[in-house]
TORRO-483988 format. One record per residue (C-alpha): x negated, y, z; residue in one letter. Coordinates in steps of 0.1 Angstrom, whole numbers, padded with zeros to 4 digits, always signed. Example, Ala and Ser with C-alpha at 12.3 -4.5 7.8 and 13.67 -1.06 7.14 Angstrom:
2
-0123-0045+0078a-0137-0011+0071s
***
This chain:
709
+0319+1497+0905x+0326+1481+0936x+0319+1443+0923x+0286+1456+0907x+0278+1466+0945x+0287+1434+0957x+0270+1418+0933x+0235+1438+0937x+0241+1431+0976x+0243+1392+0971x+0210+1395+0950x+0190+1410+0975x+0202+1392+1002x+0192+1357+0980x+0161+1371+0974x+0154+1378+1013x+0169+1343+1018x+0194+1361+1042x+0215+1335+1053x+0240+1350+1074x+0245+1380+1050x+0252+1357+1019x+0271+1336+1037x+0295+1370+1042x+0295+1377+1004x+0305+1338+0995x+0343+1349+0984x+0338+1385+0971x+0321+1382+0936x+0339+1377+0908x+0338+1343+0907x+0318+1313+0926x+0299+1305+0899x+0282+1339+0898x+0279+1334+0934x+0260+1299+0933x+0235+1313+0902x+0224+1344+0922x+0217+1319+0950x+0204+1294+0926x+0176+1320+0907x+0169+1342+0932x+0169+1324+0962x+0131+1320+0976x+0120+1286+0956x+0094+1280+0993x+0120+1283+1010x+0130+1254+1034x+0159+1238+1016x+0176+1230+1045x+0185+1269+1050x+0208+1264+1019x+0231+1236+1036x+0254+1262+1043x+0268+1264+1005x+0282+1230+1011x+0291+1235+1051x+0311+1261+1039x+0331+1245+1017x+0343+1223+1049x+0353+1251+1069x+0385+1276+1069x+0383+1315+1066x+0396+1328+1099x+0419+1352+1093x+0404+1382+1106x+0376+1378+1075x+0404+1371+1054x+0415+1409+1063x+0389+1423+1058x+0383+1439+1022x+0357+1439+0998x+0351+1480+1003x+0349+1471+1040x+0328+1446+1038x+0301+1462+1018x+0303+1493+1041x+0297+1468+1071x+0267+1457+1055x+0254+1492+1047x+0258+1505+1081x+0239+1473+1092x+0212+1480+1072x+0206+1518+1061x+0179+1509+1037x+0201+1490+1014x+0223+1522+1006x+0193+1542+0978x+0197+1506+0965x+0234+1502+0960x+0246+1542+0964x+0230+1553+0930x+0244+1567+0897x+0267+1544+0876x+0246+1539+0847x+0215+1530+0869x+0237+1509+0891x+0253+1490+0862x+0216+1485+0841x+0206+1469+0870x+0233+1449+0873x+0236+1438+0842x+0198+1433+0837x+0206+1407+0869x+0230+1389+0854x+0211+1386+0822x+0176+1370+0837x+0201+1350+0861x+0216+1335+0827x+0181+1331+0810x+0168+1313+0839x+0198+1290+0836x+0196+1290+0801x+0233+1305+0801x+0245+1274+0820x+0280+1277+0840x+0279+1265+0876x+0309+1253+0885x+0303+1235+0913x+0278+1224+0939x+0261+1196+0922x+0258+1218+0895x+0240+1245+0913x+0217+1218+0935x+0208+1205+0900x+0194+1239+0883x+0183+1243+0917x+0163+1211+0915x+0146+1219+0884x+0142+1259+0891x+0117+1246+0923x+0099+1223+0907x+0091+1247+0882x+0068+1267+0911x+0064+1236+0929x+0062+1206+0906x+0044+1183+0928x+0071+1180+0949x+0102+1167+0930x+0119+1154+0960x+0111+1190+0974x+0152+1194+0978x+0162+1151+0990x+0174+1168+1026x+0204+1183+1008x+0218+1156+0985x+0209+1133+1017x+0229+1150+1036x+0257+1160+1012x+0295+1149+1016x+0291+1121+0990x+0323+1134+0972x+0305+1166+0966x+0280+1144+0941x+0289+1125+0910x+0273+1091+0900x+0262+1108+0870x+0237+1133+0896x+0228+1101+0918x+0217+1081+0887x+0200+1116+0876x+0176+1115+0908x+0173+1078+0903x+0162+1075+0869x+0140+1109+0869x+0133+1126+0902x+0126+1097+0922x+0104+1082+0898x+0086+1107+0886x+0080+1117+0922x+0066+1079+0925x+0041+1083+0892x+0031+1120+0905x+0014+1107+0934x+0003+1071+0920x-0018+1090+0892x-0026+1119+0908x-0011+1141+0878x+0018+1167+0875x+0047+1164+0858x+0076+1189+0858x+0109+1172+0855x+0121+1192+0826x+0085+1183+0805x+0091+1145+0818x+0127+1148+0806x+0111+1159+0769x+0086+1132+0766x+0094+1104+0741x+0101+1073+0749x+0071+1054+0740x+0049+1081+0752x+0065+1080+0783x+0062+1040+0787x+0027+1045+0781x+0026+1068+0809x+0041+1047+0832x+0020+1020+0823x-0012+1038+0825x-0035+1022+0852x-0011+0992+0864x-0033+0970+0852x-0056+0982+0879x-0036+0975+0902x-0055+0945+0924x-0022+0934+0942x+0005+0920+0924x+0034+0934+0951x+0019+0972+0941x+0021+0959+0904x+0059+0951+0909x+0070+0981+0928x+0054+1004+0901x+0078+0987+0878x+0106+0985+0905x+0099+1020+0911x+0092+1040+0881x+0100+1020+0847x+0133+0999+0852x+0147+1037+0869x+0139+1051+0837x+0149+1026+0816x+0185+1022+0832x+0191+1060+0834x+0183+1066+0803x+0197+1038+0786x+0162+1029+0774x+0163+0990+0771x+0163+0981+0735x+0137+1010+0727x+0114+0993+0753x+0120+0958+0743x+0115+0971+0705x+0089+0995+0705x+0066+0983+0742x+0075+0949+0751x+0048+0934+0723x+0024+0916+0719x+0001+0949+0716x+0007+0964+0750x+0007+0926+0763x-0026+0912+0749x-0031+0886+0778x-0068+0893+0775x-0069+0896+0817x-0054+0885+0845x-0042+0919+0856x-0023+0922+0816x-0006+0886+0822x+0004+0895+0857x+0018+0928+0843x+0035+0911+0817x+0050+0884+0840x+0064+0909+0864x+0075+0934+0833x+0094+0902+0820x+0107+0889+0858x+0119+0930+0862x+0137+0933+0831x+0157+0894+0831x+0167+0905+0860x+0187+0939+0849x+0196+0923+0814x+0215+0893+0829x+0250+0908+0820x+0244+0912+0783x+0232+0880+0768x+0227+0898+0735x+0200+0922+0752x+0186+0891+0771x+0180+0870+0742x+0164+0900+0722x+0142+0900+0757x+0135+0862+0759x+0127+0865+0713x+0101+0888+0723x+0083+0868+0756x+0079+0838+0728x+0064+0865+0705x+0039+0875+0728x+0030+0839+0737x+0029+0824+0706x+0011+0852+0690x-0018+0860+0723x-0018+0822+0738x-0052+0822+0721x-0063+0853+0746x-0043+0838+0772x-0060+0803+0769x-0091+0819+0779x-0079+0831+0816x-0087+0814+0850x-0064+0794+0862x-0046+0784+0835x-0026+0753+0846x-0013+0772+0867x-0004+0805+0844x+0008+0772+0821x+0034+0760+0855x+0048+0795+0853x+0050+0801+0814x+0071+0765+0811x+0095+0777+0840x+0103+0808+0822x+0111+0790+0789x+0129+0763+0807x+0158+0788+0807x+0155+0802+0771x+0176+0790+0745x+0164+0760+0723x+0172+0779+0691x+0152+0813+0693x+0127+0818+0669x+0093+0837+0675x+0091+0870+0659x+0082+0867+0622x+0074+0829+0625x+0111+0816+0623x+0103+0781+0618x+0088+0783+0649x+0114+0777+0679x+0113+0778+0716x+0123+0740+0717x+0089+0733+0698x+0069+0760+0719x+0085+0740+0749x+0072+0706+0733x+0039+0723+0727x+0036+0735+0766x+0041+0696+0777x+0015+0687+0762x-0008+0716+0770x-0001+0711+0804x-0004+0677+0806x-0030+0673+0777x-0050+0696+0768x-0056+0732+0765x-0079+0732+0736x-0057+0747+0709x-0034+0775+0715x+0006+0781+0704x-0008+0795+0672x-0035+0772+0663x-0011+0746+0673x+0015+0758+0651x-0011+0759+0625x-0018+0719+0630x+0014+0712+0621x+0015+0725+0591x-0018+0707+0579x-0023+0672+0560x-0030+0644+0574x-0071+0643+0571x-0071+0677+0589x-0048+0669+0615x-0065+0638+0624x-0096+0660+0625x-0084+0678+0655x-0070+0654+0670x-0106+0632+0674x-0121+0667+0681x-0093+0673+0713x-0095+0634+0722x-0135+0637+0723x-0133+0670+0745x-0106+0662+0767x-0125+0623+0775x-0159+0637+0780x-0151+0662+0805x-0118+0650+0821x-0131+0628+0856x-0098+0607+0855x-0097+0590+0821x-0066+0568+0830x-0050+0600+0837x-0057+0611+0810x-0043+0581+0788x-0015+0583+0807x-0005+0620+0797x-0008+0614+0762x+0009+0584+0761x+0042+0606+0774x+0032+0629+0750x+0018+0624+0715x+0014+0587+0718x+0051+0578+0734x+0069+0560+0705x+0100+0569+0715x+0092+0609+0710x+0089+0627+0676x+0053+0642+0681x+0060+0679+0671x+0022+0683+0671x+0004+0661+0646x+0032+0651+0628x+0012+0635+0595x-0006+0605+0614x+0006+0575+0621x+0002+0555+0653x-0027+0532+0639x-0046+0563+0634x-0041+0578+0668x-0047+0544+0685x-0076+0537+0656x-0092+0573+0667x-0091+0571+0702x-0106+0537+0705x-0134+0551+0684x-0144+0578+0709x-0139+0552+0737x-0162+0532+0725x-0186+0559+0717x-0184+0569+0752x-0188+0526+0761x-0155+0531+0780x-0150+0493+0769x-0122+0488+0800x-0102+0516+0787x-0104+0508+0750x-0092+0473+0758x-0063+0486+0781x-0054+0505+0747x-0054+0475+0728x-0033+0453+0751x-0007+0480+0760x-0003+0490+0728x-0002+0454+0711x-0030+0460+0689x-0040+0426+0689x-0057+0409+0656x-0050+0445+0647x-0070+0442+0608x-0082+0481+0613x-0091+0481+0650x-0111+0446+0643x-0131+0467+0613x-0137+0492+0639x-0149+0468+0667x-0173+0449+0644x-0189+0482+0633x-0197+0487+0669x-0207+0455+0675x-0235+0458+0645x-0238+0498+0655x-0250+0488+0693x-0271+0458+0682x-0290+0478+0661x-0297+0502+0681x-0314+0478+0711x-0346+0484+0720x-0353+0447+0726x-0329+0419+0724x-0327+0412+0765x-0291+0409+0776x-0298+0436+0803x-0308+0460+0774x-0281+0490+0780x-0273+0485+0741x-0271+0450+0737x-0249+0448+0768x-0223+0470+0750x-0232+0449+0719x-0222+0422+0741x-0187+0437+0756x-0176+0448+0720x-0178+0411+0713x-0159+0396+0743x-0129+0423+0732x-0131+0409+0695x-0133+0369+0714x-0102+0381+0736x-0079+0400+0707x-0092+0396+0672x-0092+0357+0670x-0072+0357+0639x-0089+0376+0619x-0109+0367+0589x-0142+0382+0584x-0176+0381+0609x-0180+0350+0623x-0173+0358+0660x-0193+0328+0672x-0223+0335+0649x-0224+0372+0663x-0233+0356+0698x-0253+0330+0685x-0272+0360+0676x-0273+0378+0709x-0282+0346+0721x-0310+0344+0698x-0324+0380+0704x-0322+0371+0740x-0343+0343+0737x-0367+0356+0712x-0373+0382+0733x-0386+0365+0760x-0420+0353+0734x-0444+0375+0721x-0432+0385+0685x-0436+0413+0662x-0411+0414+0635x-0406+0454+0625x-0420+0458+0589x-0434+0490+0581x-0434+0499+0545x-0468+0493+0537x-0457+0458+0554x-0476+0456+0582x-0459+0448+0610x-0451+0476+0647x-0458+0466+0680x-0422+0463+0692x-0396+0436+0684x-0356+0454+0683x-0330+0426+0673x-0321+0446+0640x-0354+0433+0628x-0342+0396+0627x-0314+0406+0600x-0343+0414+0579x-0355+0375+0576x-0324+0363+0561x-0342+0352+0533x-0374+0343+0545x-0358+0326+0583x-0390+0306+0585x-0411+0336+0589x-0399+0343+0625x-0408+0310+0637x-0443+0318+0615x-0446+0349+0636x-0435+0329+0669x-0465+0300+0668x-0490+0328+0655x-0483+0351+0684x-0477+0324+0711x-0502+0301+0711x-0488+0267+0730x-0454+0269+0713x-0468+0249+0687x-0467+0222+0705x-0427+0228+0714x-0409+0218+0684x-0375+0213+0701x-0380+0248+0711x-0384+0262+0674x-0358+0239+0660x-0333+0252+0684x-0344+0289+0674x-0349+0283+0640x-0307+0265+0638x-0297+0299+0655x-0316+0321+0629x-0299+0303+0601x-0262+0300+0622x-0262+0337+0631x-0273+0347+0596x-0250+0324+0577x-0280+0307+0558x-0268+0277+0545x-0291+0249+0529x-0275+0236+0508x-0278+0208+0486x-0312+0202+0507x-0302+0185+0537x-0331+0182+0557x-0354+0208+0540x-0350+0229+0575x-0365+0206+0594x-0392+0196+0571x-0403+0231+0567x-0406+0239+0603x-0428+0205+0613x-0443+0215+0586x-0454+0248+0599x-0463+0231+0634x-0487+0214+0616x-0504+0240+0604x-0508+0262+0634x-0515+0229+0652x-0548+0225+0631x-0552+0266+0634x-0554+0259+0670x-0575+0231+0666x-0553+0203+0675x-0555+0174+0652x-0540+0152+0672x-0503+0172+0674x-0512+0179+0640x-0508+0145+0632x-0485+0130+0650x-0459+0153+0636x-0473+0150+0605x-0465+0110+0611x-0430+0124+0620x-0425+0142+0585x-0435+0112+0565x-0412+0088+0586x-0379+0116+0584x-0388+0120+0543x-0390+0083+0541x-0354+0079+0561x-0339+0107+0534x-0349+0091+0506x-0374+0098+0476x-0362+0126+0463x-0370+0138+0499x-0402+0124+0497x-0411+0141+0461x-0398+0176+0474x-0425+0171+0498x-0450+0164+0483x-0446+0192+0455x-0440+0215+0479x-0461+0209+0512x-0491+0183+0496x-0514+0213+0508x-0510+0210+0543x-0519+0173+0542x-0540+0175+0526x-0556+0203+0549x-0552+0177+0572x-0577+0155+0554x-0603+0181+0552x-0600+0188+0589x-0632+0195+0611x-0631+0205+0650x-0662+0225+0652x-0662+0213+0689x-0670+0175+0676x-0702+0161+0685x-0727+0174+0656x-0699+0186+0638x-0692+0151+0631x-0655+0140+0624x-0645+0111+0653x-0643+0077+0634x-0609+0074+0650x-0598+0106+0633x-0617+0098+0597x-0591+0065+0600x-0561+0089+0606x-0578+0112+0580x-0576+0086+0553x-0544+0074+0564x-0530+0107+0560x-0543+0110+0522x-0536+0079+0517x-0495+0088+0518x-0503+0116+0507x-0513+0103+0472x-0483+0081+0469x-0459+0117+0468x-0486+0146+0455x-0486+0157+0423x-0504+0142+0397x-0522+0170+0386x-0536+0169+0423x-0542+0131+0431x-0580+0137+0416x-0591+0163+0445x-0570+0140+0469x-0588+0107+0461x-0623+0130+0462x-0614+0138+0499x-0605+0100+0506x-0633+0088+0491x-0661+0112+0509x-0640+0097+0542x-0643+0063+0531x-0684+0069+0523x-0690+0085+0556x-0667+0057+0574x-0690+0028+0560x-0720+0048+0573x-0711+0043+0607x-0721+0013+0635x-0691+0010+0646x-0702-0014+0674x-0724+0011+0684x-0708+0042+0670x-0720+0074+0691x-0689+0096+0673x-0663+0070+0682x-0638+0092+0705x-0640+0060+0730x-0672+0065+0731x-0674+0105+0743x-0642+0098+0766x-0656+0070+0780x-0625+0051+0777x-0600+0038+0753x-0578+0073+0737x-0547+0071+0722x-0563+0084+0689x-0584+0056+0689x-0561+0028+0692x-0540+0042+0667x-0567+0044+0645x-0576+0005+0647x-0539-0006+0642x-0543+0017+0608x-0576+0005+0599x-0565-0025+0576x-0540-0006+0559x-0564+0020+0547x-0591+0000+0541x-0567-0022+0518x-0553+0003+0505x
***
């Protein structure tokens, strides 16, 4: 009876939060435990904590030994008498007393969930959770009493308990403005809770807030609850860690940077840590690639696998290794950051026509935006192009083709200093491949001029593609180096005369005169010089002129004549002849046609017989000749003697079938000669000049001959 009093008495003075009476009733229950769970449930949970410290003060101080005397009757009578309205609660009937004592003890026990309290951290613990059940958004509602605690009276295992749960929760309470009670954050799964955690980090705009979220509220929970490999296994992925934003790569750096740090001791955990980080690289480098800054993000990714062992593979890609994912950030920082881990991966994998596909399509995006081409060069020649490295990238072509394709854009982009630097410091010289390449530029640029002036932007590259081939690729058999200049030398010059060269397909010709056009007369060479004296007027008169254009037309087109020494020269005198009378000049007209007879005569008869099969016309064109300027359209004696002269050499090489229409034409001269006075002959040239012409003394010194003749 008496310790069902006692008992009811300690109740209601919990429940009042009666310090100084509970405090009297600490040794006279049955046992402490009873004691601390009355104090525990029923105690006011608003209470300020700090009016429990007594519990553990008490345990440091000594029972006098006047309390010690005193017995349990007495001491409940003492606090009867000092408060009369306790007795109708504790003086009753048996069977009411004991219901309600043993309805106490059994919601004490259900609130406890029949737990023994055996000590102090037991009872501050229940304590703990009882609170926060009224007041759950304050889970470090009772800090001032484990704070202030005798450390002995606390176990590690409680310390790590506030640690790993109260403390952090506490933390994620007030960071998300939510509410969790401890005992529903103790239930939530694992992955659940990570999410939780997790939820709105990315937000976070400060990367020091970022960290002490983790610091804070997920490596607490991790280490208390032993929660590592479940959070390496089941979070740390490369779903929760897309790298789609700066804020997710920060968040994974500092998730990766928390957990190295804790793992250190156990290099089994550590290395299941580091296989994932490669798995989230390898597998989102393509999201990560597409982040500001990256260089940068690239300085920090390579200083993280500096440390990793050479030998771990990437998740499900186990050919894939961290030494080659360490190769592969070299050259993206120093490179290029066109492809990712994955694509790059991919790469290597691929034949050789593929892989040289992306390597010209990196090489041509890296030179046209990069401002520091040498740079440039520079990095991939530690990279891909050092000789004494296995490329790990694109491992199926050769050197010639990486040397072969780089030229090819550097020429494209008419880097010509670079593309030579590349062919001396790699020895390409008289290289068979780089020379093919080089002449296809050559004839690529050259026909694409817009005129053939050496200041034209595309005959000036024409021009440097052919000093490189002068300078390295003298050894090699194929275009005539010297005929390719002969032939910007020729476009040069021809461009300075008005000509008009560009067949249409109908075949009449455009107004404007590119260089291609000249590879187009390679069988018909004498029609440029045609063109020349038709469009330029005076040049007629120049034959040194067209015979020096006319030997570069054939040297830069390889047109040899063959067996018919000569027959170049013939031809074009022959064609000065003709514009010569087109423009009205006998005179030129026949002084160079003097000049044919006297170079066929030299070369012997067959000359003489090629000429006149092939060219009697124009001499006879000669013989017909009238200046419509002459004095009543009369022919000058002097040049009716030069006339007949002209026919009459002419009939000693024409061929038969023509000497009849020849001898017509020398006749009709003769007959009109022996109608003229020519003492007092009005159409004599002397006569109109007033003085002796050249014509005209030629013309007597020939007179004998033709008339004998």
């Amino acid at each position: 009876m008496l310790e069902e009093q006692l008992y009811l008495l300690t109740c209601i003075f919990a429940s009042r939060a009666d310090k100084d009476n509970v405090k009297k009733l600490t040794t006279r229950l049955g046992s402490k435990a009873d004691y601390l769970k009355v104090i525990c449930v029923l105690w006011p949970e608003f209470d300020d904590p700090k009016h429990l410290s007594f519990l553990y003060e008490r345990e440091e101080t000594v029972q006098s030994t006047e309390e010690r005397e005193i017995t349990n009757e007495d001491a409940m009578i003492e606090l009867l008498e000092s408060d009369s309205g306790l007795i109708p609660l504790i003086e009753i009937d048996n069977t009411t007393r004991s219901s309600r004592y043993h309805e106490l003890q059994e919601f004490i026990n259900d609130k406890l969930d029949n737990k023994c309290l055996e000590n102090l951290e037991d009872w501050l613990k229940e304590r703990i959770l009882i609170c926060n059940e009224v007041l759950p958004e304050s889970p470090l509602f009772y800090s001032s009493l484990w704070e202030t605690m005798d450390p002995g009276l606390l176990s590690t295992k409680f310390s790590s308990w506030v640690d790993g749960v109260i403390k952090p929760l506490d933390h994620l309470n007030k960071r998300l403005h939510v509410i969790f009670k401890i005992k529903e954050w103790e239930k939530i799964s694992d992955v659940k809770l990570f999410k939780i955690i997790f939820d709105g980090v990315e937000d976070t705009q400060d990367d020091g807030n970022m960290r002490q979220i983790i610091e804070r509220e997920l490596i607490p929970t991790l280490s208390y609850g032993k929660k590592w490999e479940t959070f390496t296994s089941e979070f740390f992925n490369k779903q929760q860690f897309s790298l789609k934003s700066n804020a997710n790569y920060r968040l994974f750096l500092e998730t990766y940077y928390c957990l190295e740090n804790q793992l250190k001791g156990s290099n089994e955990a550590l290395r299941y840590l580091q296989n994932k980080v490669v798995d989230i690289l390898f597998n989102n480098s393509e999201n990560l690639f597409n982040l500001p800054t990256l260089l940068q993000k690239l300085d920090e990714l390579r200083n993280i696998l500096s440390h990793f062992p050479d030998d771990i593979t990437v998740g499900d890609q186990k050919n894939v290794t961290v030494l080659e994912m360490k190769q592969f950030m070299e050259f993206f920082t120093r490179c290029s950051t066109k492809f990712s881990f994955k694509e790059i991966f991919a790469i290597t994998q691929e034949e050789e026509s593929a892989q040289l596909a992306h390597f010209t399509s990196l090489c041509h995006e890296e030179f046209n935006k990069t401002t520091d081409i040498s740079g440039f060069l520079q990095s991939m020649y530690e990279t891909i192009l050092d000789t004494n490295k296995e490329d790990k990238i694109f491992t199926r072509i050769n050197m010639d083709g990486k040397i072969y394709s780089i030229l090819e854009i550097l020429l494209q982009m008419n880097e010509f200093k670079y593309a030579e630097l590349i062919i001396e410091g790699f020895h390409y010289d008289d290289n068979a491949q780089i020379y093919e390449l080089l002449v296809k530029f050559f004839w690529h640029f050259f026909n694409n001029a817009l005129n053939g002036l050496r200041k034209e932007p595309e005959m000036k590259k024409a021009s440097q593609t052919l000093q490189i081939l002068q300078r390295h690729m003298t050894h090699q058999t194929g275009e005539d180096l010297t005929r390719l200049e002969v032939l910007i030398e020729l476009a040069d010059k021809l461009s300075h005369y008005s000509i008009n060269l560009n067949k249409t397909q109908n075949g009449t010709r455009d107004a404007a005169f590119k260089p291609s056009n000249i590879l187009e007369y390679k069988n018909c060479p004498l029609d440029i010089i045609s063109n020349l004296l038709e469009l330029n007027p005076r040049l007629y008169k120049d034959l040194s002129t067209t015979r020096g254009l006319l030997s570069g037309i054939y040297e830069s087109l390889s047109i040899s004549e063959g067996s018919q020494t000569g027959k170049m020269e013939v031809d074009l005198m022959i064609l000065h002849i003709d514009y010569a009378l087109v423009n009205l000049d006998f005179n030129v007209a026949y002084e160079i046609g003097e000049r044919v007879f006297d170079y066929c005569h030299k070369k012997g008869q067959q000359m003489m017989k090629a000429l006149g099969d092939e060219h009697w016309l124009t001499f006879y064109q000669m013989g017909k000749f009238v200046d419509p300027n002459w004095v009543d359209n009369e022919i000058p004696t002097e040049i009716i003697i030069l006339q007949m002269s002209i026919l009459g050499q002419l009939l000693e090489i024409c061929p038969l079938e023509e000497v009849e229409i020849i001898t017509s034409q020398w006749s009709t001269l003769e007959l009109e000669l022996s109608a003229r006075d020519l003492v007092k002959d009005k159409y004599a040239l002397d006569e109109q000049n007033g003085n002796k012409s050249s014509v005209g003394g030629i013309a007597r010194e020939i007179f004998h001959n033709v008339t004998s003749f």
